[in-house]
N, C-alpha and C positions, 0 to 999 in steps of 0.2 A: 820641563813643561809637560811632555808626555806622563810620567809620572802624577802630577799634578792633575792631568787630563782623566787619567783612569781611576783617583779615587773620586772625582767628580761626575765617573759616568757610572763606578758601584754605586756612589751615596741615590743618586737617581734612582738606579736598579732596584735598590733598599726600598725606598718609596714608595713604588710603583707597586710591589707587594703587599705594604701597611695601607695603602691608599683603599679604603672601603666605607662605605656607607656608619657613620656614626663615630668613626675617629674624629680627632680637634685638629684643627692644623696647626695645632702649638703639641701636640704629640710628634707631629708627622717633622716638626722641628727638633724636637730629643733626638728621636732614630737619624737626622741629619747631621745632627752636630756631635753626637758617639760617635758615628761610624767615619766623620770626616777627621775626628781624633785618634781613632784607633788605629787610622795609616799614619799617624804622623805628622798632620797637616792641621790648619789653621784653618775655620771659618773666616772666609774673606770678608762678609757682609759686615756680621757683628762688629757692631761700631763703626762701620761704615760712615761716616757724617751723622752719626748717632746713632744709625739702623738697630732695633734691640735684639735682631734674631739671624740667626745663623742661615735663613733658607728665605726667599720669598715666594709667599702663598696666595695666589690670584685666582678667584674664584668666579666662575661666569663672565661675568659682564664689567673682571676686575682686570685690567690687561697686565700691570707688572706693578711688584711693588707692592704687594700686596702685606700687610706684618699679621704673624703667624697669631692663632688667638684659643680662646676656646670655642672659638664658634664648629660645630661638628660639620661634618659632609653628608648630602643627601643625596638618594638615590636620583641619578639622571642630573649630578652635578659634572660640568667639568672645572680641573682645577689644574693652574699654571704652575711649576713650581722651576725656579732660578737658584745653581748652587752655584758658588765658586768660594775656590779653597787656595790658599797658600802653602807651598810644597820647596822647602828648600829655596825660600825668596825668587818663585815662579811663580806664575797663576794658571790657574785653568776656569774656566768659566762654562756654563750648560745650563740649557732650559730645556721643559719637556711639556707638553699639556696632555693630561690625563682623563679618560671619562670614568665616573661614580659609576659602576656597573650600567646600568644599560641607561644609554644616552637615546636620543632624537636622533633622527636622523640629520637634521640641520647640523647638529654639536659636531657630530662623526664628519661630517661632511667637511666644517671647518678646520676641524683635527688634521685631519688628510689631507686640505688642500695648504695648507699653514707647514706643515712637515715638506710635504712636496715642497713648495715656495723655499724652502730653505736647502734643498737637494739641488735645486735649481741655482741658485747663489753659489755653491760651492764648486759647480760644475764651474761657472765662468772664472775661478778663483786662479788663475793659469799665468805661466810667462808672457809677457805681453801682450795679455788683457789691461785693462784700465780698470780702475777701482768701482767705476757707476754702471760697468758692466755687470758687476753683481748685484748692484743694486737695480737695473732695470728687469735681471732675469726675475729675481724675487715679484716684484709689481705686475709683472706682466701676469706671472702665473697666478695671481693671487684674483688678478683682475678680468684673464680670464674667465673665469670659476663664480662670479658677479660677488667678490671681498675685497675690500680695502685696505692696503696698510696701514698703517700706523706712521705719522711723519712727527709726531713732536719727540719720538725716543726715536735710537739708532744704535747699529754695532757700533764696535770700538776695535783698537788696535787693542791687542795686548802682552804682556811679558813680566817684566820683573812688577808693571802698578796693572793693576785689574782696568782701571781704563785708561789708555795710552792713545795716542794719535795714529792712525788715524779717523774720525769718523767717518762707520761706513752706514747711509742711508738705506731703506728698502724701496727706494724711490728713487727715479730722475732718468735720464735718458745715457743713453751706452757710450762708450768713446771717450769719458771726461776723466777728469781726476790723477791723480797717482797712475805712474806706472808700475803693475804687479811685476815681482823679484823675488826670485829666491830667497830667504829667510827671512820675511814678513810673517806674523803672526794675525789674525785678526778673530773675531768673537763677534761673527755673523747670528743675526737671532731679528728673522720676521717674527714682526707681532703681527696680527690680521684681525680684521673683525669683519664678524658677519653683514653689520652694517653700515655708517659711517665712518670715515676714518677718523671723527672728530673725537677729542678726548678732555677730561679732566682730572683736576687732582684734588680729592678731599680732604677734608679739615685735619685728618691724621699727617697732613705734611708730606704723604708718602703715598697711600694707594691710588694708582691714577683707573680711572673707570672707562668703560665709553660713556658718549655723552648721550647719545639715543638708547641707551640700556641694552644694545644688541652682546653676544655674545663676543669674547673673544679669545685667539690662541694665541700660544709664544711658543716658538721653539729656536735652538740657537745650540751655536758646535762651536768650540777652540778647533781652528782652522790652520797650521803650517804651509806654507809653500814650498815646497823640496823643487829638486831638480827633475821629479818625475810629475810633478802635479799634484794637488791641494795630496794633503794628511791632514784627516779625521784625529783628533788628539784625545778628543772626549767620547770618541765612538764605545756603542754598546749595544745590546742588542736593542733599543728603542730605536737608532737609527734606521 
């Protein structure tokens, strides 16, 4: 899984480079799914329940799920982008949200409090903690900051299938759930939006939006539990 963790947090790194004003994000899906092949690994997505593309591309006001197209990026875009790869019948899993050159203030604002929210998750990730412990750190900070989560999607556990038991909320109150243990796996990933946490999903079967058109970010880490405390598996330099 570490393995798996690291060509999923180059294939990001790749991105974050090609990511500019006037690429497609059916391009920014080639450079995902080369560079997920050239280590050896498998696009996890493609074919997913049908999913047609290697990478998911959420753009503004798009929170996950987004399918990669020729639509280009424009200046003062932000854009979600979701990889996960199979590495030797492992998974790794990672999301990142990106600003199109120079963003709003509001966008940046989201970005950074959406990253924090998910730094915050990973701290509670510990030996006996409880599972809604991470889940309330994420909320708290997000709510803080006057953003809301996302409750209709959630982490997941994961390992040898990309989503595994258990589901982890970015919602709910501390102390409940599962008790955390050494070699659990989970794939922690606040969504946030700028403004309601209401959402939907359009006719494409697949891009889910906000419902008040407010912006929104994703970010999310393949998480281990060791005997020293959480390991980053998809760490890179975006975290």
């Amino acid at each position: 899984m570490r393995e798996a963790g690291k060509i999923v947090a180059e294939t990001l790194e790749l991105l974050e480079k090609t990511i500019k004003p006037g690429v497609t994000t059916a391009k920014l899906d080639k450079v995902a799914e080369q560079c997920i092949r050239k280590h050896g690994a498998d696009p996890a997505f493609l074919g997913y329940n049908n999913f047609p593309a290697s990478i998911c591309a959420s753009i503004n006001n798009e929170v996950v799920h987004g399918i990669p197209s020729l639509r280009r990026l424009n200046e003062g875009d932000i854009i979600s982008i979701d990889v996960g790869v199979y590495r030797k019948g492992y998974c790794g899993d990672a999301a990142a949200t990106f600003a199109v050159g120079k963003v709003s203030p509001e966008a940046q604002k989201l970005i950074d409090v959406t990253r924090a929210s998910l730094d915050k998750g990973i701290e509670k990730m510990q030996s006996g903690n409880r599972l809604s412990d991470i889940s309330y750190a994420v909320q708290a900070h997000a709510e803080r900051n006057s953003m809301s989560v996302v409750r209709n999607y959630v982490g997941h556990g994961i390992g040898e299938q990309m989503h595994e038991e258990p589901q982890v909320p970015n919602f709910g109150s501390p102390g409940r759930g599962p008790l955390l243990q050494p070699g659990i796996v989970l794939a922690i990933e606040p969504m946030v939006n700028a403004g309601s946490w209401e959402v939907e999903v359009l006719a494409d079967q697949w891009t889910v939006v906000t419902s008040d058109g407010s912006l929104s970010a994703h970010f999310e880490h393949t998480v281990a539990l060791g005997a020293n405390g959480p390991e980053v598996l998809t760490s890179s330099s975006l975290s």
